[in-house]
mmJSON file of the N, C-alpha and C atoms, coordinates in Angstrom:
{"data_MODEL":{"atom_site":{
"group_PDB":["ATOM","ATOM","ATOM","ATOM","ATOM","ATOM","ATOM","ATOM","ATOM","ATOM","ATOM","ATOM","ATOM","ATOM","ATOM","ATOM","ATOM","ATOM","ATOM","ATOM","ATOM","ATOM","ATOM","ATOM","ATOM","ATOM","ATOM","ATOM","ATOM","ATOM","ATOM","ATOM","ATOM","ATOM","ATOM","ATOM","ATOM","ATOM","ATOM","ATOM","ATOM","ATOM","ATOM","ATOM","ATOM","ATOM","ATOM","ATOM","ATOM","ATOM","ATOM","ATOM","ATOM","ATOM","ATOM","ATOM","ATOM","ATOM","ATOM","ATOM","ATOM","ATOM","ATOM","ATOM","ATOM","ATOM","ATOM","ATOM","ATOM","ATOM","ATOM","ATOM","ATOM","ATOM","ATOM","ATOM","ATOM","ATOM","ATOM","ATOM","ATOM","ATOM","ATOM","ATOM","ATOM","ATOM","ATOM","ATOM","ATOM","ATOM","ATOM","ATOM","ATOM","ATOM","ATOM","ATOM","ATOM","ATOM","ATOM","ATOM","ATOM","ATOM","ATOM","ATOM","ATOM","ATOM","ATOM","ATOM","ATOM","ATOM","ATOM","ATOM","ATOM","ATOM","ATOM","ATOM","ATOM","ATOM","ATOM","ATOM","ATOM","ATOM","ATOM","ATOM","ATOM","ATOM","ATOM","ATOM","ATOM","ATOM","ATOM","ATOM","ATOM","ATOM","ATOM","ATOM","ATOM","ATOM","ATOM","ATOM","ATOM","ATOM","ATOM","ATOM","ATOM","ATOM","ATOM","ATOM","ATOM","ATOM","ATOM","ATOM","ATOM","ATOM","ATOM","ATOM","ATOM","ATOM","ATOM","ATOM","ATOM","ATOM","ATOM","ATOM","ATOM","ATOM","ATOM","ATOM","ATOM","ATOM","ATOM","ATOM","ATOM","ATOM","ATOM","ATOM","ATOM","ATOM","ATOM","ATOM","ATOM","ATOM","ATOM","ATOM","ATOM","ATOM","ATOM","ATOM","ATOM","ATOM","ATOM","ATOM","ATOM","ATOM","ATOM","ATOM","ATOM","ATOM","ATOM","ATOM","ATOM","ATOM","ATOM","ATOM","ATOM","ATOM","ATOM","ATOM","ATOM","ATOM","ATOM","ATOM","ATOM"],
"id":[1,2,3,4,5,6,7,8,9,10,11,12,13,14,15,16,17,18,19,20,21,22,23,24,25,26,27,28,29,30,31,32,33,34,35,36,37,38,39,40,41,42,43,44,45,46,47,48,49,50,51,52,53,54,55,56,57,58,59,60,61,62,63,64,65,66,67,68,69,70,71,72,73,74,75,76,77,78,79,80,81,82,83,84,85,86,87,88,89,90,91,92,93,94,95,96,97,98,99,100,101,102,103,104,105,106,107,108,109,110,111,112,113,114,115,116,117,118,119,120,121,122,123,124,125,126,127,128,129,130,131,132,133,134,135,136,137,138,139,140,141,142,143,144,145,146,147,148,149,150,151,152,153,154,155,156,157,158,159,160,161,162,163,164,165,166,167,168,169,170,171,172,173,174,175,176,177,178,179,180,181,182,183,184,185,186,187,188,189,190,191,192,193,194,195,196,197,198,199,200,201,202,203,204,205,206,207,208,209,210,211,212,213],
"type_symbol":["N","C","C","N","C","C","N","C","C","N","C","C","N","C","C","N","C","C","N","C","C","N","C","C","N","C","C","N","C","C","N","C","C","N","C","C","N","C","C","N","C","C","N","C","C","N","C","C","N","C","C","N","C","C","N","C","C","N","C","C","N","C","C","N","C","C","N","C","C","N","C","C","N","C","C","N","C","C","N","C","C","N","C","C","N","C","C","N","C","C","N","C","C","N","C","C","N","C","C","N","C","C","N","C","C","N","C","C","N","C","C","N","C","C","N","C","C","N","C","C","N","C","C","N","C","C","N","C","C","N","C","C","N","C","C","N","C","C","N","C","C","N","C","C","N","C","C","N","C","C","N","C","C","N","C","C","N","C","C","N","C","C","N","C","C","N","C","C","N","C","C","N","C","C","N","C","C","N","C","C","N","C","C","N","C","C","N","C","C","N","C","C","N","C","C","N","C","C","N","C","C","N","C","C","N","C","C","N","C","C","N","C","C"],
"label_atom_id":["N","CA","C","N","CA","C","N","CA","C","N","CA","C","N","CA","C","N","CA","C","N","CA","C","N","CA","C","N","CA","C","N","CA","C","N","CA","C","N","CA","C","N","CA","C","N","CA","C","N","CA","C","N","CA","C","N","CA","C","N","CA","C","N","CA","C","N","CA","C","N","CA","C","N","CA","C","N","CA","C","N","CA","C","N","CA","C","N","CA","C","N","CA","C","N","CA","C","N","CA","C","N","CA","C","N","CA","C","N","CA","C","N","CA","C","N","CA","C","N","CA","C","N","CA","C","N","CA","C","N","CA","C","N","CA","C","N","CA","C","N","CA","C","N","CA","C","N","CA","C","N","CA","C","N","CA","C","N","CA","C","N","CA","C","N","CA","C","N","CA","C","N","CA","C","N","CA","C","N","CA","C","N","CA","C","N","CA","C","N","CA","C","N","CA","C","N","CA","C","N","CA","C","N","CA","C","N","CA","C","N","CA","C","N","CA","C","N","CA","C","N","CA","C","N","CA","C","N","CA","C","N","CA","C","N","CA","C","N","CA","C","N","CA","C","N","CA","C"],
"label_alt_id":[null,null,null,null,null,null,null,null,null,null,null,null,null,null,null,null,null,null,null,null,null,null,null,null,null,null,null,null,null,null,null,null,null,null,null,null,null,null,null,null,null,null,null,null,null,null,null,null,null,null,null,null,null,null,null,null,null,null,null,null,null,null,null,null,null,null,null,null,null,null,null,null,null,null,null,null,null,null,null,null,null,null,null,null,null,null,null,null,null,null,null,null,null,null,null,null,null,null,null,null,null,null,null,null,null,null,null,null,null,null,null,null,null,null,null,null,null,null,null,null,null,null,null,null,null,null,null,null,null,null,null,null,null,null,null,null,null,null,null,null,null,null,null,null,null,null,null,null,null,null,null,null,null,null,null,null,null,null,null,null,null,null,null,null,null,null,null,null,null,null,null,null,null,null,null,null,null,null,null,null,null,null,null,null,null,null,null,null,null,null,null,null,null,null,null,null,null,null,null,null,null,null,null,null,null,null,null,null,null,null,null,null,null],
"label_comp_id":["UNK","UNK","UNK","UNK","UNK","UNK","UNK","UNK","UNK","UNK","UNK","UNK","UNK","UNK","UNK","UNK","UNK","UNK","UNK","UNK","UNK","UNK","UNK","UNK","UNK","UNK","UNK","UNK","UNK","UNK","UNK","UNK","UNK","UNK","UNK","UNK","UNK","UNK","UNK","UNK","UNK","UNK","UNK","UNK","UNK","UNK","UNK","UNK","UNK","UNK","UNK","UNK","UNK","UNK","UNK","UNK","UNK","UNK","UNK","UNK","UNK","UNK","UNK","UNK","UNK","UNK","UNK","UNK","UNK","UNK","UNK","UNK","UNK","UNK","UNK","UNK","UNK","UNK","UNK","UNK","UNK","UNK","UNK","UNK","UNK","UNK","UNK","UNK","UNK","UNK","UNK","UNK","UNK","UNK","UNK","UNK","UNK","UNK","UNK","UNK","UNK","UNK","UNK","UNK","UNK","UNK","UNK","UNK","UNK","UNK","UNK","UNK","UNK","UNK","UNK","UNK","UNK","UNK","UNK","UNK","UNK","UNK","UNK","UNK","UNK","UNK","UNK","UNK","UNK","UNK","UNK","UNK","UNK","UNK","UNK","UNK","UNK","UNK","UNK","UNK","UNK","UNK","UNK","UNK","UNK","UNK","UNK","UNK","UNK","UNK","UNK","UNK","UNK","UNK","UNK","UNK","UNK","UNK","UNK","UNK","UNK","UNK","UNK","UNK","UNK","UNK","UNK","UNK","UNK","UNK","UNK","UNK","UNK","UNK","UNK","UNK","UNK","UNK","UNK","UNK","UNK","UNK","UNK","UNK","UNK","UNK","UNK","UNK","UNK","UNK","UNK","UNK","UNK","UNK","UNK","UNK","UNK","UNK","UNK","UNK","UNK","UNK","UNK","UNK","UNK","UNK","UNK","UNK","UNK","UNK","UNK","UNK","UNK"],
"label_asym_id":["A","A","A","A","A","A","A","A","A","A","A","A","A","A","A","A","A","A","A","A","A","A","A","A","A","A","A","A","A","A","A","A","A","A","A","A","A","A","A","A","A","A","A","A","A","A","A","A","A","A","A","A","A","A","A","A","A","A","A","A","A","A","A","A","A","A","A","A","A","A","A","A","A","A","A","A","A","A","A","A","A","A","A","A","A","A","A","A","A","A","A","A","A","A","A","A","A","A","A","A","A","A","A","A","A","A","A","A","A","A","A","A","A","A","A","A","A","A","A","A","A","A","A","A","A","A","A","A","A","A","A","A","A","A","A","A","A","A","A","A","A","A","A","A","A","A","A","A","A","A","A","A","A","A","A","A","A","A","A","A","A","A","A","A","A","A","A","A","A","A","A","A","A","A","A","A","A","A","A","A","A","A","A","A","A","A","A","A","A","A","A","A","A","A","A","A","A","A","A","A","A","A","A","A","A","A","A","A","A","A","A","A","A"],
"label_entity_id":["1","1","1","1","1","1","1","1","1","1","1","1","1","1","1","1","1","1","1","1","1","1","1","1","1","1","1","1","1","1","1","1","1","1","1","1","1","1","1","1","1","1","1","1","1","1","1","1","1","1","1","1","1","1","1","1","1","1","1","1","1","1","1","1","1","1","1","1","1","1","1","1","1","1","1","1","1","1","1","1","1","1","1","1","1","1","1","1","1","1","1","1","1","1","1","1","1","1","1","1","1","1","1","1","1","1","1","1","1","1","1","1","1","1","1","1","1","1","1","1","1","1","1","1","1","1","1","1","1","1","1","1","1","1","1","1","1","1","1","1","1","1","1","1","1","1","1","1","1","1","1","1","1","1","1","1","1","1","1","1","1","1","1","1","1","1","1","1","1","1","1","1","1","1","1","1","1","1","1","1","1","1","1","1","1","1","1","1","1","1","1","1","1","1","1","1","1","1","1","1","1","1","1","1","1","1","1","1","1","1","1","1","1"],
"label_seq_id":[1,1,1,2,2,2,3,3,3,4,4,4,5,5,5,6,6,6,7,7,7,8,8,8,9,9,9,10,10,10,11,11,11,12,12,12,13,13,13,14,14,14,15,15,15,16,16,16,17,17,17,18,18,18,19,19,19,20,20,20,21,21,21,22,22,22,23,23,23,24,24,24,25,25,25,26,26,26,27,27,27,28,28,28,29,29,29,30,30,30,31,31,31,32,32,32,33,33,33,34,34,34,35,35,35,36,36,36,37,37,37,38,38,38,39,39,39,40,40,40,41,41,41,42,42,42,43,43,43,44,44,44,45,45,45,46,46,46,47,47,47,48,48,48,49,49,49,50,50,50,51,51,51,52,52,52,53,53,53,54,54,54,55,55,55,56,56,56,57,57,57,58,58,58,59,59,59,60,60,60,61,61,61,62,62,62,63,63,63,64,64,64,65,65,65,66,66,66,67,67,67,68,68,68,69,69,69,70,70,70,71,71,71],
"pdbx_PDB_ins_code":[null,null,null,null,null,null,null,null,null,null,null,null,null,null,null,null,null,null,null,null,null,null,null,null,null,null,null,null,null,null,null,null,null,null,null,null,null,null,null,null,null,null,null,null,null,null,null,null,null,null,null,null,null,null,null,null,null,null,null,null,null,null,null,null,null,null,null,null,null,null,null,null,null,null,null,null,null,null,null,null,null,null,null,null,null,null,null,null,null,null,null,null,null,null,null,null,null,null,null,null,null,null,null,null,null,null,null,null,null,null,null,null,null,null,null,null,null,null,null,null,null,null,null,null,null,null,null,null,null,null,null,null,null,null,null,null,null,null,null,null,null,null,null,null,null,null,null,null,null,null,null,null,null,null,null,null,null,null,null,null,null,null,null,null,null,null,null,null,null,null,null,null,null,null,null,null,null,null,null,null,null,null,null,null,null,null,null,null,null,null,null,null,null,null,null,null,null,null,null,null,null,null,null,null,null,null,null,null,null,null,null,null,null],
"Cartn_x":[0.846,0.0,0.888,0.816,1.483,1.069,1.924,1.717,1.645,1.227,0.931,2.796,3.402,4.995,4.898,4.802,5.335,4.795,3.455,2.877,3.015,3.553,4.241,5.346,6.328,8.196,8.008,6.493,7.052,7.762,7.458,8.296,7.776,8.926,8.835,8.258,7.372,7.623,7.133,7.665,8.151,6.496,5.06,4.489,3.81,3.435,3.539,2.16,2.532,1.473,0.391,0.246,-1.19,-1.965,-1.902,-2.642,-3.809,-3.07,-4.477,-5.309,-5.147,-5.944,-7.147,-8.247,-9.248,-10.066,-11.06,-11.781,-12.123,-11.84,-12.221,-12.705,-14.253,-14.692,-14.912,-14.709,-14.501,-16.17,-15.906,-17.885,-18.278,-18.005,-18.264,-18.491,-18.078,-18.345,-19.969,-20.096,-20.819,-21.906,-20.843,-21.448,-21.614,-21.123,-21.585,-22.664,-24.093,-25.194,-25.665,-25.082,-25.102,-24.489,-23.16,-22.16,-22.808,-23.204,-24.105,-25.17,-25.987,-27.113,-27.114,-25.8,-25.704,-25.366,-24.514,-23.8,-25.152,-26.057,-27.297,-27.969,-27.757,-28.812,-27.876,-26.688,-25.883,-25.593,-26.152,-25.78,-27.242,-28.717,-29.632,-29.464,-29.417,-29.141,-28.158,-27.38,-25.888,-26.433,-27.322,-27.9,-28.766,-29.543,-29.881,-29.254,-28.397,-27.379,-26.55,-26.323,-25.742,-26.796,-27.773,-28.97,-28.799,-28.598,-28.684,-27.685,-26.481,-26.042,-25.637,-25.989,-26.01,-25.048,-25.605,-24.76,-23.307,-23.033,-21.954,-20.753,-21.219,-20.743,-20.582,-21.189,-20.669,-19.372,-18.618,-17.357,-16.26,-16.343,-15.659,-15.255,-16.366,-16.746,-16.394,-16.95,-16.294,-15.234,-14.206,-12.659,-11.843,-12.715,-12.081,-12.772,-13.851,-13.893,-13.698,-13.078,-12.563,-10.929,-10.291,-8.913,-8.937,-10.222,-10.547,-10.339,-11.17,-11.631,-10.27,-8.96,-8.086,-7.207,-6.173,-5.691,-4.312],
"Cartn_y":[-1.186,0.0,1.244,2.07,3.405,4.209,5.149,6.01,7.099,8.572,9.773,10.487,10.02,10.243,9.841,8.44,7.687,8.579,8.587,9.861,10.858,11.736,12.92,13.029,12.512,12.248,11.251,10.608,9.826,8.999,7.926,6.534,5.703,4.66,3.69,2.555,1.936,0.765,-0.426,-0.482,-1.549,-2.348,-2.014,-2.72,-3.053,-4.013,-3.898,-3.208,-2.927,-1.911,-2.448,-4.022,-4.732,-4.739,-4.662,-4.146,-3.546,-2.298,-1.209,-1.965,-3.393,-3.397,-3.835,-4.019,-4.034,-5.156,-5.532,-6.838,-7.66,-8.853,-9.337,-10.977,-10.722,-12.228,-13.169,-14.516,-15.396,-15.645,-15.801,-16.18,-17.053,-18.066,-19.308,-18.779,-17.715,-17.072,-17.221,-17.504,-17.689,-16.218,-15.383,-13.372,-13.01,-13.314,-12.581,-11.73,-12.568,-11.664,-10.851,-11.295,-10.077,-8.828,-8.724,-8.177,-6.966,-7.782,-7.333,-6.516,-6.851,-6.312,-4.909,-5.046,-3.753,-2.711,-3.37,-2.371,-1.835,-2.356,-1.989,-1.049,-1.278,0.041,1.012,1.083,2.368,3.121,2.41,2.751,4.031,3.336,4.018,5.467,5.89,7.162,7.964,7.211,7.651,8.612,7.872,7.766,9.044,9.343,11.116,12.083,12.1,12.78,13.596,12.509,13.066,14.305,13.982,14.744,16.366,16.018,17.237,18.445,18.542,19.424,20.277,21.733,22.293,21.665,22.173,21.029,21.27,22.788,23.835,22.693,22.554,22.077,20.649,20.009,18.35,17.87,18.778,18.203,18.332,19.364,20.013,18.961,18.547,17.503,15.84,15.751,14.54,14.519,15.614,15.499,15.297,16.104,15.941,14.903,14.301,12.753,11.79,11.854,10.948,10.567,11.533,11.723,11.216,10.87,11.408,9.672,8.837,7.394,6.597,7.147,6.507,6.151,4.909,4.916,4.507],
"Cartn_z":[0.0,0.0,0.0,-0.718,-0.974,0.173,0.817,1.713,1.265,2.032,1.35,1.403,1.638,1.53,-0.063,-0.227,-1.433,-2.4,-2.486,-3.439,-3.339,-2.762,-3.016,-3.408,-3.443,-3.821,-5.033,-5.342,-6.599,-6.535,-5.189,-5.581,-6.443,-6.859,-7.542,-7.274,-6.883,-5.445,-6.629,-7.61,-9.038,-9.005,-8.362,-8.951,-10.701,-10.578,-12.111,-12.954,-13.588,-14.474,-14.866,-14.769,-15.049,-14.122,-12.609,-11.151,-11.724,-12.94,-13.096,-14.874,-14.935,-16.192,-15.762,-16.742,-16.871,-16.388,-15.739,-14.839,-16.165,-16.83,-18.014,-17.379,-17.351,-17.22,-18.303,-17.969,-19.023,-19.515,-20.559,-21.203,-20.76,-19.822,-19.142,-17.373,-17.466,-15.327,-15.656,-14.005,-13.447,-13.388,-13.52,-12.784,-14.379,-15.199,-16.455,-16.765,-16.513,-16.665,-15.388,-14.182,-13.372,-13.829,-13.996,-14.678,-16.156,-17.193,-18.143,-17.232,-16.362,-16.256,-15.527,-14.952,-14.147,-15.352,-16.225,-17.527,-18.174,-18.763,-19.212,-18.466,-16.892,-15.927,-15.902,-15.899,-16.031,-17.455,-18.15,-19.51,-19.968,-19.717,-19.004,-18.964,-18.309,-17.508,-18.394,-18.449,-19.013,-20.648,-21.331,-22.589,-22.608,-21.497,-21.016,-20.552,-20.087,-19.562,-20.659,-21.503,-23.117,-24.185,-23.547,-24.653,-23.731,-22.482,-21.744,-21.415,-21.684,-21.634,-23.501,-23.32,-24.5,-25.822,-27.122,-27.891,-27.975,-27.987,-27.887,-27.07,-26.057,-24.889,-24.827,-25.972,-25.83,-26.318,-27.341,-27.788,-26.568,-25.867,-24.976,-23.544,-23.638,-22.143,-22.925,-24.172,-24.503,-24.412,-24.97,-24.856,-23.345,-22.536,-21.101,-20.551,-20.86,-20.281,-20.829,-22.595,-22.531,-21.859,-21.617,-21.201,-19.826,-18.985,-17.571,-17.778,-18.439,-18.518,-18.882,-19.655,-19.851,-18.333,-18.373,-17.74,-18.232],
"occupancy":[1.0,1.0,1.0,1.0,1.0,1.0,1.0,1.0,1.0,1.0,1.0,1.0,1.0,1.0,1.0,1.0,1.0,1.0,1.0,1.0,1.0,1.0,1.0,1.0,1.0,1.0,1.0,1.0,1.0,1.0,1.0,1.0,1.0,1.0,1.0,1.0,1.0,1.0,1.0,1.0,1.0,1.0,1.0,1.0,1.0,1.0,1.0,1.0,1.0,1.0,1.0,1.0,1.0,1.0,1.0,1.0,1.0,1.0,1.0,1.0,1.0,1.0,1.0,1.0,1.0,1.0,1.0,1.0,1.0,1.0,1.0,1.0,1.0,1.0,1.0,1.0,1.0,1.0,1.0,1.0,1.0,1.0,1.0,1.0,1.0,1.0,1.0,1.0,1.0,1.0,1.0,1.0,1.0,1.0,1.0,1.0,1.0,1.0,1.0,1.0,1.0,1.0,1.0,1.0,1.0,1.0,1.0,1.0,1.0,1.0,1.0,1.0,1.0,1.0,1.0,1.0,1.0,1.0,1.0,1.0,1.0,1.0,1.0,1.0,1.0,1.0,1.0,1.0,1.0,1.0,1.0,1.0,1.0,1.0,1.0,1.0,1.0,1.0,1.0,1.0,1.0,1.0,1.0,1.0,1.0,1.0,1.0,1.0,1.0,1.0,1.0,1.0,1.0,1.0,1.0,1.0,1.0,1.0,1.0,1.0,1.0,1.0,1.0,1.0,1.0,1.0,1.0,1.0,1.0,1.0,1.0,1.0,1.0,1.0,1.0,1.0,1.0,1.0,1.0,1.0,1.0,1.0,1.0,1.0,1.0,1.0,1.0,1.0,1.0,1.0,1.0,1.0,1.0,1.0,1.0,1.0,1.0,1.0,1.0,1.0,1.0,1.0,1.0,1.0,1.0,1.0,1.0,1.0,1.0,1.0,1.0,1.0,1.0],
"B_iso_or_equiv":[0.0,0.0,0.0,0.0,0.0,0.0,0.0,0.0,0.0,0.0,0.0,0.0,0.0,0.0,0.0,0.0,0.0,0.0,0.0,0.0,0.0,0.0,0.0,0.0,0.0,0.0,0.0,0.0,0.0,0.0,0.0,0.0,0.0,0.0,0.0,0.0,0.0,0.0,0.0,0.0,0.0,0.0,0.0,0.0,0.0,0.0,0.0,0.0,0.0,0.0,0.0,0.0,0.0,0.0,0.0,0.0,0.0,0.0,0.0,0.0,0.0,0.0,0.0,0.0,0.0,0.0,0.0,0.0,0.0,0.0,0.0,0.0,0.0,0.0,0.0,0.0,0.0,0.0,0.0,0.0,0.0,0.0,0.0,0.0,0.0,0.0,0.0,0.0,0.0,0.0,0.0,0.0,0.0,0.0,0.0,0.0,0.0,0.0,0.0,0.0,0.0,0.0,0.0,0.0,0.0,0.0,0.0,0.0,0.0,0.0,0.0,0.0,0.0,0.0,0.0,0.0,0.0,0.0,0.0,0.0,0.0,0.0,0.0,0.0,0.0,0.0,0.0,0.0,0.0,0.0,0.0,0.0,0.0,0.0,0.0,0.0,0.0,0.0,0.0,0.0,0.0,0.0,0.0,0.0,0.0,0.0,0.0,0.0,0.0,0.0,0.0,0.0,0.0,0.0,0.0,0.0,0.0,0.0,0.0,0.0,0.0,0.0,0.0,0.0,0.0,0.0,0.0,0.0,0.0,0.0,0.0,0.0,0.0,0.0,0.0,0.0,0.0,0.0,0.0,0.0,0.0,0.0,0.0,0.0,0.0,0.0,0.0,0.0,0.0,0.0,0.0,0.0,0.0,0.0,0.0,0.0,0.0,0.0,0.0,0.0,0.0,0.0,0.0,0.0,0.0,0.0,0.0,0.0,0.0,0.0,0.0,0.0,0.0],
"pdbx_formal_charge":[null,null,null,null,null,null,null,null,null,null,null,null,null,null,null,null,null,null,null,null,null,null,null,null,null,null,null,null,null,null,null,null,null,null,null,null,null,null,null,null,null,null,null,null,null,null,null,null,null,null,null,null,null,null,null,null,null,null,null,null,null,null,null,null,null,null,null,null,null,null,null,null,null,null,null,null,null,null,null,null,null,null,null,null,null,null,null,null,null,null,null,null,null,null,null,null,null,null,null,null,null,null,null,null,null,null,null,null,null,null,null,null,null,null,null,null,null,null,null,null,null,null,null,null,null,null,null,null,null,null,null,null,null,null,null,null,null,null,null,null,null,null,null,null,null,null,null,null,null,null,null,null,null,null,null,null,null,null,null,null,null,null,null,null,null,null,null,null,null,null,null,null,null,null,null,null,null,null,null,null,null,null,null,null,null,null,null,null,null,null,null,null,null,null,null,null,null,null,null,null,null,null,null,null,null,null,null,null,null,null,null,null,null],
"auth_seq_id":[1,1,1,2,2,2,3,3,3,4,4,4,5,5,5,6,6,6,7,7,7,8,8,8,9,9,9,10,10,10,11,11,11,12,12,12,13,13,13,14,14,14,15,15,15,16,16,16,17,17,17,18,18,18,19,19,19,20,20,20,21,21,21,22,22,22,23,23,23,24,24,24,25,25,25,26,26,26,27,27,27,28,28,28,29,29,29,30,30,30,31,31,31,32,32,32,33,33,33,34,34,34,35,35,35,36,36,36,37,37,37,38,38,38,39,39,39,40,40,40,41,41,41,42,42,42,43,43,43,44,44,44,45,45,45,46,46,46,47,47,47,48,48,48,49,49,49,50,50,50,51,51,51,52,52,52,53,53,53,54,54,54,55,55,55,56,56,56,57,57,57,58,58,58,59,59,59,60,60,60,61,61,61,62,62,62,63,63,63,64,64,64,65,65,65,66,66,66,67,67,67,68,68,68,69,69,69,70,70,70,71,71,71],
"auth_comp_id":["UNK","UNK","UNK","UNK","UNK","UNK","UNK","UNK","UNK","UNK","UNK","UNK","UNK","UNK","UNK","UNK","UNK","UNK","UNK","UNK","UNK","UNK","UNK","UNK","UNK","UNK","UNK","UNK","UNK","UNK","UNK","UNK","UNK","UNK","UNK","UNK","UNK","UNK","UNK","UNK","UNK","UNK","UNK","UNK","UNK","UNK","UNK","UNK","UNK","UNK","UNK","UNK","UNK","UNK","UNK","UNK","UNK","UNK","UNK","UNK","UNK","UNK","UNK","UNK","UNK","UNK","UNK","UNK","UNK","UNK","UNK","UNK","UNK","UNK","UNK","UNK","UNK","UNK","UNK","UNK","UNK","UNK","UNK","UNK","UNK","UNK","UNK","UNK","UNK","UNK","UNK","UNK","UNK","UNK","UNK","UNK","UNK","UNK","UNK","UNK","UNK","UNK","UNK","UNK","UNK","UNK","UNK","UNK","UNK","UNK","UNK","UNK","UNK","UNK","UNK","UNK","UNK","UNK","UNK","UNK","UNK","UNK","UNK","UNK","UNK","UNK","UNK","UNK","UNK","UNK","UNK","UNK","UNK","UNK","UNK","UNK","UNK","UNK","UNK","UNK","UNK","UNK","UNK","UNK","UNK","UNK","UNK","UNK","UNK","UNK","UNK","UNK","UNK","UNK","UNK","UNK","UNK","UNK","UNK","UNK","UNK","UNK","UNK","UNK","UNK","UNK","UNK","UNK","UNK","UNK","UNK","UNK","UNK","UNK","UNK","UNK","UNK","UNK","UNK","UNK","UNK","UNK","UNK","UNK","UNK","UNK","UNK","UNK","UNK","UNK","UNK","UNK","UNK","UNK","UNK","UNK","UNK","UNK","UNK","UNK","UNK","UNK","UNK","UNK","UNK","UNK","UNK","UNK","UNK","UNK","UNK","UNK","UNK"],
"auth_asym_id":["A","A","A","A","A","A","A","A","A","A","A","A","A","A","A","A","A","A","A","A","A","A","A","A","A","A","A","A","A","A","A","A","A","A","A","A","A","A","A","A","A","A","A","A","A","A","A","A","A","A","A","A","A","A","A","A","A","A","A","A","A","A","A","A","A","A","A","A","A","A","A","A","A","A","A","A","A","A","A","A","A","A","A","A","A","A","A","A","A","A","A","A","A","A","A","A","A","A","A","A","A","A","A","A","A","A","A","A","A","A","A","A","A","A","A","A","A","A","A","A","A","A","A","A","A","A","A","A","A","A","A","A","A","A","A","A","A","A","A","A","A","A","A","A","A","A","A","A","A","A","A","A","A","A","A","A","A","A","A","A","A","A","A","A","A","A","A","A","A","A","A","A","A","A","A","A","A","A","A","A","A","A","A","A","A","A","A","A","A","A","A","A","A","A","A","A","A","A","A","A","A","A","A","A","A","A","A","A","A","A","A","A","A"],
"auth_atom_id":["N","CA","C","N","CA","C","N","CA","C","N","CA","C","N","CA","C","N","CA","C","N","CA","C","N","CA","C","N","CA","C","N","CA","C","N","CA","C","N","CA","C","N","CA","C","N","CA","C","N","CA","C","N","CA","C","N","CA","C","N","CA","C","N","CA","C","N","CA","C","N","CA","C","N","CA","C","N","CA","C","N","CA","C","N","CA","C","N","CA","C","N","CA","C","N","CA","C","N","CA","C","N","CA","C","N","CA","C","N","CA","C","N","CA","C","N","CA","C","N","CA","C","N","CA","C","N","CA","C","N","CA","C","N","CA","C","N","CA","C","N","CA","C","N","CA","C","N","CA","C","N","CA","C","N","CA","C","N","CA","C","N","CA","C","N","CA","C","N","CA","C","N","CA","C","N","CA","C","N","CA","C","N","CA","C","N","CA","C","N","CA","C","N","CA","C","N","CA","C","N","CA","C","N","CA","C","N","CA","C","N","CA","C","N","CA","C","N","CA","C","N","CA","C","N","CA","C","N","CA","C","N","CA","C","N","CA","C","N","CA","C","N","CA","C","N","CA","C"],
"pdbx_PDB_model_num":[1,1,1,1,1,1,1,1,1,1,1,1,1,1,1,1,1,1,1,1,1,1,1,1,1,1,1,1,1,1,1,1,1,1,1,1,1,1,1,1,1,1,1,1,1,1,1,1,1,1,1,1,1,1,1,1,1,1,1,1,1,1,1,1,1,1,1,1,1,1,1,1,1,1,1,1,1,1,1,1,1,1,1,1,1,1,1,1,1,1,1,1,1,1,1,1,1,1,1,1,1,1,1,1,1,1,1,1,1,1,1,1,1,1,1,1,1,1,1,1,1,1,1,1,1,1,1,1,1,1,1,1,1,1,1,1,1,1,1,1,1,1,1,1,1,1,1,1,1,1,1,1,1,1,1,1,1,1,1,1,1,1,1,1,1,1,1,1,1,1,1,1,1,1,1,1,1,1,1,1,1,1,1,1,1,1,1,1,1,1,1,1,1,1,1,1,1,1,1,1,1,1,1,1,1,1,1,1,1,1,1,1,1]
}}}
C-alpha cells in the first residue's frame, strides 16, 4: 500500500502496471449476466445525460472525459 509520503516524492515501489488493467470475465463465469445487467442500468441514464447538456458544450466535455476514462 502506498503512503501519502510515497505519493508525493514519486516513488517507484516496481508494482507492475497490469494491477491497473481491466476486470475481463470469461464467457463461461458464473457473474456474467449479473455483470451485463448492471452495464445496461448504467448505460440508461448515461444515454440522457448526453442529450442534456447544450450542444456547444458536448465536444468540450467529450474530450475531457474521454482523457478522464483513460488509464
Amino acid at each position: 500500500m502506498r503512503t501519502e509520503e510515497d505519493l508525493s516524492v514519486g516513488v517507484d515501489r516496481g508494482e507492475s502496471i497490469t494491477l491497473m488493467g481491466p476486470n475481463v470475465l470469461s464467457d463461461d463465469s458464473c457473474r456474467v449476466a449479473h455483470w451485463t445487467d448492471l452495464a445496461v442500468e448504467l448505460a440508461a441514464p448515461v444515454t440522457g445525460f448526453q442529450r442534456s447538456p447544450p450542444r456547444g458544450l458536448r465536444p468540450a466535455l467529450r474530450d475531457l472525459l474521454r482523457s478522464m476514462n483513460c488509464y
